[in-house]
C-alpha positions in Angstrom: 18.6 52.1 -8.1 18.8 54.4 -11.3 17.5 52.7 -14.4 21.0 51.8 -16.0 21.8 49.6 -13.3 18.5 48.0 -13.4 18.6 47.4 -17.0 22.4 45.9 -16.2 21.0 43.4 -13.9 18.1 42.2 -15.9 20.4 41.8 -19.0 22.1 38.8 -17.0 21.5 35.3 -16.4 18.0 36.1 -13.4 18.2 32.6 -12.2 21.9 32.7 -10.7 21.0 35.7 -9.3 19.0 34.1 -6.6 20.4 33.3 -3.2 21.8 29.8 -3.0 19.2 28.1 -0.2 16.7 29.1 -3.1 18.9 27.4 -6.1 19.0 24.2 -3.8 15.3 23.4 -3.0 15.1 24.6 -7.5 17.3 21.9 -8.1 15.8 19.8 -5.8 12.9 19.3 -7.9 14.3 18.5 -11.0 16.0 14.9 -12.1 19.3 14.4 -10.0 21.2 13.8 -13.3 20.3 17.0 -14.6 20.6 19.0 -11.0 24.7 18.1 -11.7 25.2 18.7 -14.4 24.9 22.2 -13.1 27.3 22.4 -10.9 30.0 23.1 -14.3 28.3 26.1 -15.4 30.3 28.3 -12.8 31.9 28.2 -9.1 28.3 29.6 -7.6 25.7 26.8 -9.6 28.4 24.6 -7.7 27.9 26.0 -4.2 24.4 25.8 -4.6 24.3 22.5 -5.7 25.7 21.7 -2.6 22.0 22.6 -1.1 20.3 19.8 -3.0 18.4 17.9 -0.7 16.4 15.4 -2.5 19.0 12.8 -4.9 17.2 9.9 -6.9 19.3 7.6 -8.4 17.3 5.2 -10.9 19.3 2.6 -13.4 16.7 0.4 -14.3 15.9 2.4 -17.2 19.6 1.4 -19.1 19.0 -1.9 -17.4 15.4 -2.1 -20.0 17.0 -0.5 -22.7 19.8 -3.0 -22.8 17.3 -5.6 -22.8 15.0 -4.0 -25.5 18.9 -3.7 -27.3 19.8 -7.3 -27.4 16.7 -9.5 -26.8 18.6 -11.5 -24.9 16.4 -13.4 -21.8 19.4 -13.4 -19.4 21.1 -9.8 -18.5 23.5 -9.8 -16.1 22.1 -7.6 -13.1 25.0 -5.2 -12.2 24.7 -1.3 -13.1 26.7 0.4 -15.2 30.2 2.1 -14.9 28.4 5.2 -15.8 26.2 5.1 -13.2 28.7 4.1 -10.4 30.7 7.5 -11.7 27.1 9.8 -11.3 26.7 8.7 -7.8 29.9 8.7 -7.1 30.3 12.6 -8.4 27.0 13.9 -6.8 28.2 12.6 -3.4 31.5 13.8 -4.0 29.9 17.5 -4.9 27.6 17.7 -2.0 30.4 17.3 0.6 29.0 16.6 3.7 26.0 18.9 3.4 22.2 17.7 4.9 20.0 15.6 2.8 16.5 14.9 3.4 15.8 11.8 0.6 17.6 9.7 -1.1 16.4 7.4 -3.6 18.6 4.4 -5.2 17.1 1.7 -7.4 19.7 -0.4 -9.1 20.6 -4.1 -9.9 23.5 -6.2 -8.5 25.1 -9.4 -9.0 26.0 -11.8 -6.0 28.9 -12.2 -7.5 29.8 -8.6 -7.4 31.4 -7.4 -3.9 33.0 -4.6 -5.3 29.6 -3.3 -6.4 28.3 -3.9 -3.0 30.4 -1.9 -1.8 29.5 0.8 -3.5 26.4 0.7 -2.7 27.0 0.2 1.0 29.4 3.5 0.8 26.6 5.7 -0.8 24.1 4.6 2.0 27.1 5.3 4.8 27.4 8.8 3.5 23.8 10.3 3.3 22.5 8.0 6.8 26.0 10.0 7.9 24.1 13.6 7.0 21.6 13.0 8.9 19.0 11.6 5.7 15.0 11.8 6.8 13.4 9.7 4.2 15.8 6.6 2.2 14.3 4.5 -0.3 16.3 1.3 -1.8 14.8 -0.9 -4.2 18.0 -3.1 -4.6 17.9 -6.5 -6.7 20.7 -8.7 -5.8 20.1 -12.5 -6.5 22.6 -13.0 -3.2 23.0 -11.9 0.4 23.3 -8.7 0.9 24.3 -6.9 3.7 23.0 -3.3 4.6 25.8 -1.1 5.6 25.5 -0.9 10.0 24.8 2.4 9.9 21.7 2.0 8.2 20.7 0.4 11.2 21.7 2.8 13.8 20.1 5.9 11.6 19.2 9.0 14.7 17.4 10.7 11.7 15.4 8.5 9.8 11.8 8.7 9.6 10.8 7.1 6.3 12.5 3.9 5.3 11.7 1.5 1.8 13.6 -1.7 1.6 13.0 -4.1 -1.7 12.9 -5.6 -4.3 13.8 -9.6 -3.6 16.6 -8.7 -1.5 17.9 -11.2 1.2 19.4 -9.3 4.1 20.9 -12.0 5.9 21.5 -12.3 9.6 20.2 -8.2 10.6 22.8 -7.1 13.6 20.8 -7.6 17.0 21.7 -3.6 17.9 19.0 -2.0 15.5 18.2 0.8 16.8 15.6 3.7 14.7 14.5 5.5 17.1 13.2 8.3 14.9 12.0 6.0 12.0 8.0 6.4 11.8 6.9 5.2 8.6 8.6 1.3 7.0 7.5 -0.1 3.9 9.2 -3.6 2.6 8.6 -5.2 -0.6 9.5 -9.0 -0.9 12.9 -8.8 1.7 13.9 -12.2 2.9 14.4 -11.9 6.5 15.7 -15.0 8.9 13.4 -17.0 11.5 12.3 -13.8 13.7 14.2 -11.0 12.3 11.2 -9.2 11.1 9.7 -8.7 14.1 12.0 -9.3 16.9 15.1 -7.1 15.5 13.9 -4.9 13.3 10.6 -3.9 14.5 12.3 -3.7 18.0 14.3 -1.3 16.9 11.7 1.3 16.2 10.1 2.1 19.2 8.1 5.1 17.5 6.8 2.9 14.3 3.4 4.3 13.4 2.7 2.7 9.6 4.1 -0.4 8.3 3.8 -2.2 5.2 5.0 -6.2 4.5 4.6 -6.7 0.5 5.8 -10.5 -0.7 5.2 -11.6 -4.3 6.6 -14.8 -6.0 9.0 -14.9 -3.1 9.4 -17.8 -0.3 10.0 -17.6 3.6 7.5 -14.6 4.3 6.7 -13.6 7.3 4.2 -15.3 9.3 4.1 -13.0 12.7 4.0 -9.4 12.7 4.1 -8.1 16.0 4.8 -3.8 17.1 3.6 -1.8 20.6 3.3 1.1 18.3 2.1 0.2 14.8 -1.1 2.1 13.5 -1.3 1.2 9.9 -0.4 -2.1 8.7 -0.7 -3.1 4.7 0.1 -7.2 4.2 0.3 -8.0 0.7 0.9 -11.9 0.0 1.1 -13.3 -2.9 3.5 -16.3 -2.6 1.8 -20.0 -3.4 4.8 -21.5 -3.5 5.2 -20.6 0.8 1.4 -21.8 1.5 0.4 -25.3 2.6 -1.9 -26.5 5.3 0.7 -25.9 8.4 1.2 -22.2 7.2 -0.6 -20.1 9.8 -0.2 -16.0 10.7 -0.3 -13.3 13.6 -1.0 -10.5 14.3 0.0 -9.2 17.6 -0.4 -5.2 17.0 -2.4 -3.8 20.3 -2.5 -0.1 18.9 -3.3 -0.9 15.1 -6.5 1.3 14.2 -6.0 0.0 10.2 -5.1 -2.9 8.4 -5.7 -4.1 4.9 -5.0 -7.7 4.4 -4.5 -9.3 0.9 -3.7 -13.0 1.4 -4.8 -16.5 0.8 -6.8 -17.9 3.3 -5.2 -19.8 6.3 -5.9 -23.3 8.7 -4.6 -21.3 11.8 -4.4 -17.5 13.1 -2.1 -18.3 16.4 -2.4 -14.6 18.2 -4.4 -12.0 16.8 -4.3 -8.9 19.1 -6.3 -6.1 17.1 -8.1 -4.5 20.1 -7.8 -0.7 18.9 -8.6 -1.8 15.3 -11.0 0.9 13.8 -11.1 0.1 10.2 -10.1 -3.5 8.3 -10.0 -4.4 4.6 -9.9 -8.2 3.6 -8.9 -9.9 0.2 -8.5 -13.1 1.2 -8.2 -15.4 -1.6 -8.3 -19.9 -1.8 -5.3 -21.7 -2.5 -5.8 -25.2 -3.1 -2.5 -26.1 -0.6 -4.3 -25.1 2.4 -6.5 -28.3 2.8 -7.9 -27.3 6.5 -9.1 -23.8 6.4 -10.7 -22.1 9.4 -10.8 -18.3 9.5 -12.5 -18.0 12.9 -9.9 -16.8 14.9 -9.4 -13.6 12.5 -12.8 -12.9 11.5 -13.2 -12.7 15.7 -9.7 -10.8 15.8 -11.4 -7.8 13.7 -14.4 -7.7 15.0 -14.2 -4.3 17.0 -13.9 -2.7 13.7 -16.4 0.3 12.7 -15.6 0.1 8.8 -15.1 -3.3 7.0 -14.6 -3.7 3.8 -14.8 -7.5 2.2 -13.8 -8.4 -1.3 -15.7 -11.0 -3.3 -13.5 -13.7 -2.5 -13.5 -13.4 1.3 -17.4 -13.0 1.3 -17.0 -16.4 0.0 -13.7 -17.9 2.2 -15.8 -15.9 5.3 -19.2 -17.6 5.0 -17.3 -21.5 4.3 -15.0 -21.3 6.8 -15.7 -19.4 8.9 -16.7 -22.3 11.7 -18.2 -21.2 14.5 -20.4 -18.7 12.5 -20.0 -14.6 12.2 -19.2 -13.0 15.9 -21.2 -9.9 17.1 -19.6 -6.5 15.7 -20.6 -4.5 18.4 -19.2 -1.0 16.5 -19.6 -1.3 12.8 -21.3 1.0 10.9 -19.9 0.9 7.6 -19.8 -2.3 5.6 -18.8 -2.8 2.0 -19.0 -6.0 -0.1 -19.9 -8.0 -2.8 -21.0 -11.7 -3.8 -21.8 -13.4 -7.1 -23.7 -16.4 -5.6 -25.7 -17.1 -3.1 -23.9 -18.3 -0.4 -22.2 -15.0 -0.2 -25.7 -13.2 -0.2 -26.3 -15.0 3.0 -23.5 -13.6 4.8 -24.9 -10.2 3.8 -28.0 -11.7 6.0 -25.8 -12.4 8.5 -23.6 -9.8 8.8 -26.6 -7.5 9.3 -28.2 -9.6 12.1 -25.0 -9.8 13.9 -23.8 -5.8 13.3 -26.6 -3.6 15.4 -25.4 -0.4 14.7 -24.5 -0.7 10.8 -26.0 2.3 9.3 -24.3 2.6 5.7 -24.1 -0.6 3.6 -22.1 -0.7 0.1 -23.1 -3.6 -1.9 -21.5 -4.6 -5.6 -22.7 -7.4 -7.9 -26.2 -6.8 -7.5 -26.7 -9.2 -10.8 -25.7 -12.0 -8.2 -28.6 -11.2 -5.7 -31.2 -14.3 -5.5 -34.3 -13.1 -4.3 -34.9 -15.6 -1.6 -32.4 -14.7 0.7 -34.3 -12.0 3.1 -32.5 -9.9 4.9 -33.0 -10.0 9.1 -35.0 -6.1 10.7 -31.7 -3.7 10.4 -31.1 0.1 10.8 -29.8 0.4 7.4 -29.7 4.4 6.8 -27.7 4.7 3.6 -27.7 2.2 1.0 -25.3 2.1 -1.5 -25.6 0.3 -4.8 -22.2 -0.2 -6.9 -21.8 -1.0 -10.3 -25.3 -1.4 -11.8 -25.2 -2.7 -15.2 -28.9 -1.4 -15.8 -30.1 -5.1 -16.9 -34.0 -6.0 -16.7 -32.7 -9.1 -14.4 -30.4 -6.8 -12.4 -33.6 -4.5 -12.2 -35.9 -6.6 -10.5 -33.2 -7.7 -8.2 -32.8 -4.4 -7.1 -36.7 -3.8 -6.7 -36.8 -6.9 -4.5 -34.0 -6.1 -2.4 -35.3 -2.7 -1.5 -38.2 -3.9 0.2 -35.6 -5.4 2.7 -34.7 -2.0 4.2 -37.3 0.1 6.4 -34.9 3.0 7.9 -33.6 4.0 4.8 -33.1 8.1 4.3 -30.4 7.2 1.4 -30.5 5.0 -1.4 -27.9 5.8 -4.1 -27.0 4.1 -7.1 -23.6 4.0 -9.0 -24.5 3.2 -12.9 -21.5 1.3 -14.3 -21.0 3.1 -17.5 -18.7 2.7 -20.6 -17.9 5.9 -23.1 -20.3 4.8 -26.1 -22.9 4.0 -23.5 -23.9 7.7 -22.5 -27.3 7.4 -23.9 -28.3 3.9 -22.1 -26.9 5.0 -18.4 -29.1 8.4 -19.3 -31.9 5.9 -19.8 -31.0 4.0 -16.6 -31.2 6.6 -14.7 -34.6 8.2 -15.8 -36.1 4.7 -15.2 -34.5 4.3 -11.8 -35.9 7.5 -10.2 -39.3 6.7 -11.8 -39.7 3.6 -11.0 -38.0 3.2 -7.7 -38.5 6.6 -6.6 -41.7 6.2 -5.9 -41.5 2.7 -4.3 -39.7 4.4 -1.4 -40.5 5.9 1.9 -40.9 9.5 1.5 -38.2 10.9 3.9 -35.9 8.4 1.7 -34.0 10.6 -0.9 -33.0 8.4 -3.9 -30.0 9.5 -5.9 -28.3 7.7 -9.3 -24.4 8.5 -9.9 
């Protein structure tokens, strides 16, 4: 190439120079609005639109700004005309070309079919080219019914369904058999739907995550062959009294968090694989008859637990028939601001023979005549130490506890105007606890 027609070249516009699969995956990472608007600068920017495979639709942004606009308490929840025309366009554009993702969050009225319609047409046409990952945060204060071919989806692996949405009766031929990853954030289902439609129809379902808040009728049975991961978020008093109960019927689930109010009955709780739990439950003063046994034995296989303040608590008050044996933990993390709580620390020890790393918070709550039962305690962690004389001598006390320990390793809670105190802290800490320990113990402040 002589320099003349190099120099030709550089003069024009570099970025439409490059081939079209590259154009796509650019556009692909910018804002979808933007990404069209492209597609008028000139017959090739339209082609390569075409290769877009990531579309995010959002229109809860002019939803706010309306409401910041007119200060009015009550909009009515339907997206614009301006909106309907973007989606409409960028389908249009794209043809029938592949899509990876698709993202749509938007706001509709039960009143609204023609809306609905809409919206069940966009999801038709990218589940109809072949989509991998679709995420629908959909408000609509009525029933709304998912377009069937959302249900019958060869191709998807990643699928979001929310927010307060009521699907109605799901069609009994559900059938994912690619879909891997299923995350649902306060969807109404009806009596079994959850788990004997739509989890049936993913026989490869590996994570799974059931979010309810401020919403009624959520799902007391969750039961998959196949589910690993399994996040159950509950925040609904209004659904809680003392006949609520839950299950857990998942033989292959190795993780679960679990963030709920504490329950009279756990019917079924299959949880054999279960490597690793974390608890939150909370007390709801519905629930008159609370009994957490059957759970607390449900997880006990695990090798990391991690308790919240609150289930310390709910654990050691009703937990009835006393703390099972957890034959494989070895990491346990918790916290208590009372004393009651500080004796399931005693007892969660004498009942785990293999814990080796313990993470304790709230050491300010520690009273001094709880001792602790002959444990194998390598690595002590200390969370959140204030640095208080009181909090001090707790810690001093509670050392003497521990006889196998090769790690002790404090975490100063620290504020930003408080540099010189935690500096302080932490001199005071190795000098005076330092030397208080066994010799092959190394002592570290964070």
């Amino acid at each position: 190439m002589d320099a003349k027609t190099f120099d030709t070249i550089c003069s024009r516009d570099a970025i439409s120079w490059l081939p079209d699969e590259v154009l796509g995956k650019i556009l692909s990472l910018i804002p979808t609005k933007q990404a069209v608007s492209t597609s008028v600068l000139s017959k090739k920017w339209r082609t390569s639109f075409r290769l877009v495979d990531n579309l995010e639709f959002d229109d809860s942004f002019s939803l706010q700004a309306e409401q910041d606009l007119t200060f009015r308490k009550h909009v009515r929840y339907v997206f614009t005309e301006d909106f309907k025309n973007l989606v409409d366009r960028t389908l249009a554009l794209q043809c029938d070309y592949p899509i990876k993702k698709f993202s749509l969050k938007c706001h509709l009225s039960k009143y609204d079919e023609r809306q609905k319609a809409c919206v069940g047409s966009w999801i038709s046409n990218v589940v109809g080219r072949g989509v991998f990952e679709l995420d629908l945060r959909i408000k609509d204060e009525g029933i709304h019914f998912l377009p069937p071919q959302l249900y019958a989806s060869k191709t998807l692996v990643n699928l979001t369904l929310g927010t307060k949405l009521y699907l109605g009766n799901l069609p009994s031929y559900v059938s994912l058999p690619s879909l891997k990853f299923l995350f649902i954030d306060t969807v109404f289902f009806d009596y079994e739907d959850l788990c004997c439609v739509l989890l049936a129809g993913c026989p490869v379902l590996e994570e799974l995550s059931v979010h309810h808040h401020d919403f009624s009728a959520t799902p007391h049975t969750i039961s998959s062959p196949t589910v690993k991961r399994l996040s159950v978020d509950y925040h609904s008093p209004g659904d809680v009294d003392s006949a609520s109960h839950m299950s857990f019927d998942l033989p292959k689930l190795v993780y679960l968090e679990y963030s709920h109010c504490a329950l009279g009955e756990y019917w079924q709780i299959n949880l054999e694989s279960l490597v690793e739990a974390k608890l939150d439950l909370c007390l709801e003063r519905r629930v008159k008859r609370l009994d957490v046994t059957d759970l607390i034995i449900g997880i006990r296989n695990v090798q990391t637990l991690q308790l919240s303040p609150n289930s310390v608590h709910v654990i050691y008050s009703y937990c009835k028939y006393g703390i099972p044996v957890f034959e494989n933990l070895v990491n346990l993390s918790l916290g208590s601001k009372n004393k009651r709580g500080w004796k399931l620390v005693a007892n969660m020890l004498k009942q785990s023979p293999k814990l080796e790393t313990l993470f304790l918070k709230d050491l300010n709550g520690y009273t001094g005549n709880v001792s602790m039962p002959p444990n194998k305690v390598k690595s002590l962690h200390i969370l959140s130490y204030g640095g208080s004389n009181e909090e001090f001598k707790q810690l001093k006390s509670f050392l003497g506890e521990f006889e196998c320990l090769e790690l002790v390793q404090v975490d100063a809670a620290k504020a930003p105007e408080d540099d010189g105190k935690i500096l302080q802290t932490k001199r005071d800490l190795m000098m005076l606890l330092g030397v208080s320990l066994p010799s092959k113990c190394q002592f570290k402040v964070t």
